[in-house]
C-alpha positions in Angstrom: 22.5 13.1 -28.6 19.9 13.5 -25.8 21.0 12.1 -22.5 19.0 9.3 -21.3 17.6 9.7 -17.5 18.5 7.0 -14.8 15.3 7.5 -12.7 16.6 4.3 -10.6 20.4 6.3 -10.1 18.9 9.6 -9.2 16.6 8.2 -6.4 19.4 5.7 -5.4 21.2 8.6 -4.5 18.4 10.7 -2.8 17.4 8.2 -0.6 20.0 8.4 2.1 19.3 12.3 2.0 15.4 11.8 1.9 14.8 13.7 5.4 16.9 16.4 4.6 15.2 16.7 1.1 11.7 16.3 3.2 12.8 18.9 5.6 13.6 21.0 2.6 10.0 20.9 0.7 7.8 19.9 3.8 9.0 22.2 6.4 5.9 21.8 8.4 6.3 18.1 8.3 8.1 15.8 11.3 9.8 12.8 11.4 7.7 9.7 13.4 10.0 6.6 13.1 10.6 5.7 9.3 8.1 7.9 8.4 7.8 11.5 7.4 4.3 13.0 7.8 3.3 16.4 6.4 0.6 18.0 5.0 -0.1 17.7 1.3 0.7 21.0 -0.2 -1.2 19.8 -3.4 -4.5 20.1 -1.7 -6.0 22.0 1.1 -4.8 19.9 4.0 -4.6 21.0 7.2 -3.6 18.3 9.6 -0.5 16.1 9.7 -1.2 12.3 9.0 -2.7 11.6 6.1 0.0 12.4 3.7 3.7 10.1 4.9 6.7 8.8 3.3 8.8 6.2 4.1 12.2 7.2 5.0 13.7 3.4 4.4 12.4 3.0 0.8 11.1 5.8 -0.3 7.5 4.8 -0.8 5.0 8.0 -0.2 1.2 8.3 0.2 -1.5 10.7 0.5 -4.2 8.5 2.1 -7.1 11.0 1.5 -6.8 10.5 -1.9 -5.0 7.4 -2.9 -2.2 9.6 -4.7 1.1 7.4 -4.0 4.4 6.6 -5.8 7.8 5.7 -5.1 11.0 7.5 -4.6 12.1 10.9 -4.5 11.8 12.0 -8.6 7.9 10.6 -8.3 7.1 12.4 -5.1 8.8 15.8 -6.7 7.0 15.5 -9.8 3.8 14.8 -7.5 4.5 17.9 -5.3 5.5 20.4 -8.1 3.5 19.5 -11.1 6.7 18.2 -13.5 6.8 15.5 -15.6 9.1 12.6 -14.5 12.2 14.0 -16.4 12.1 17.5 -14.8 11.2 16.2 -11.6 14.4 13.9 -12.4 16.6 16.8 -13.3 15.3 18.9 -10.3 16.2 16.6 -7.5 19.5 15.8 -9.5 20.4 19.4 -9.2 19.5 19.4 -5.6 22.3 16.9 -5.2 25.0 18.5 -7.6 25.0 14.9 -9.6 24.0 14.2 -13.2 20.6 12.7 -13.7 21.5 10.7 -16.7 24.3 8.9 -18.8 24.8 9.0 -22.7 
């Protein structure tokens, strides 16, 4: 039988380690309240701003091109090219929890 992903779980339990995470996959990124603004390795970007993530909720946004989502499985499935449940299992791994229940 398959294990069935808790998206909601996995990015329950990435949140509170969101900067570290950011810090991880964004190293040329900073911190600037509850934000975290990098450039957006998916595209040629070369200045910070336009690409930020809410540290609080997890929200995150490229404003140059209207990509967006929410929580940490949707931004690592943005920033790596993985479907949802890879993205799910990578971050999951990252945090030595499972990323489903049976």
């Amino acid at each position: 039988m398959m294990k069935r992903i808790d998206f909601g779980a996995v990015n329950a339990v990435a949140l509170p380690a969101l900067l570290l995470i950011l810090q991880r996959w964004l190293p040329d990124g900073k911190r600037q309240g509850c934000e975290f603004v990098a450039k957006n390795p998916t595209r040629a970007d070369r200045n910070l701003g336009s690409f930020s993530i809410n540290l609080v909720n997890g929200k995150w946004a490229d404003f140059a091109t209207g990509d967006r989502g929410v929580g940490v499985v949707s931004l690592a499935a943005y920033l790596f090219h993985l479907t949802p449940p890879e993205a799910a299992r990578l971050v999951a791994a990252m945090l030595g929890i499972s990323e489903g229940q049976k």
